[in-house]
N, C-alpha and C positions, 0 to 999 in steps of 0.2 A: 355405563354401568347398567346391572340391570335391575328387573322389580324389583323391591324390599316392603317384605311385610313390615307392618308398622304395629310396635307394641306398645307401652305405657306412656301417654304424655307425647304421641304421634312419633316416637323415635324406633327405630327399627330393635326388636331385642337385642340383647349383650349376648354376645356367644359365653358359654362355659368355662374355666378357667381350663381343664381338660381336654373342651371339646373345642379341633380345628375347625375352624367357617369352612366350607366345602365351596363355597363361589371363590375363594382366593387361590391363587396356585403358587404362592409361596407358605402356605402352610408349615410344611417343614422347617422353613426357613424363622419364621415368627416363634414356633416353639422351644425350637433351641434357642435363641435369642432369649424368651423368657427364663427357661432354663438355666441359661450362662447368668442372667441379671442375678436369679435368686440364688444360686452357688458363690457369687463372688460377692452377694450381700448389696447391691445394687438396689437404689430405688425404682430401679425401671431400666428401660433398654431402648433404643434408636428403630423406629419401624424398618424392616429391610427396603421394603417398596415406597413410603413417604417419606422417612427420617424422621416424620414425629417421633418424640417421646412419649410414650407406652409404659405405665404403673404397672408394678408386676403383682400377683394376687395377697403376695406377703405384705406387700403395700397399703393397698388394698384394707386389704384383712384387721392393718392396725386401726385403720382407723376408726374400727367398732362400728362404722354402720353403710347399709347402700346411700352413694348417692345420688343414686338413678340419674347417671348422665348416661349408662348406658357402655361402662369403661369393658373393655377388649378381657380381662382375667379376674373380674366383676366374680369375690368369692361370695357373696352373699345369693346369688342368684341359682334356683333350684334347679337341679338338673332333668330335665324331658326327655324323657325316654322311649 
């Protein structure tokens, strides 16, 4: 793997719920998967590349607050531009 800056509480930031990670090259692949989770009403979706299960931002979203673990479609989290 390689470096990772390290954000709140020494964990690397959350990518964006919009914004692809640019060090993954399945990118494409992760967002359609979230996609398809939140279309078919799914609480989450199967990582392509670990199999982890991945919360999807709707998810997320209900549960009313961050909690900065740092989650992959993390809606609470500002976007940097």
């Amino acid at each position: 793997m390689g470096d990772s800056v390290e954000g709140e509480h020494g964990r690397p930031p959350p990518p964006h719920q919009d914004g692809p990670d640019p060090s993954r090259s399945d990118d494409g692949a992760v967002l359609e998967a979230h996609a398809a989770a939140v279309m078919q009403g799914e609480p989450g979706y199967s990582d392509p590349e670990t199999g982890l299960f991945v919360l999807t931002a709707v998810t997320l979203g209900a549960r009313g607050s961050c909690c900065e673990s740092g989650c992959r479609h993390c809606p609470y989290v500002d976007r940097i531009d």
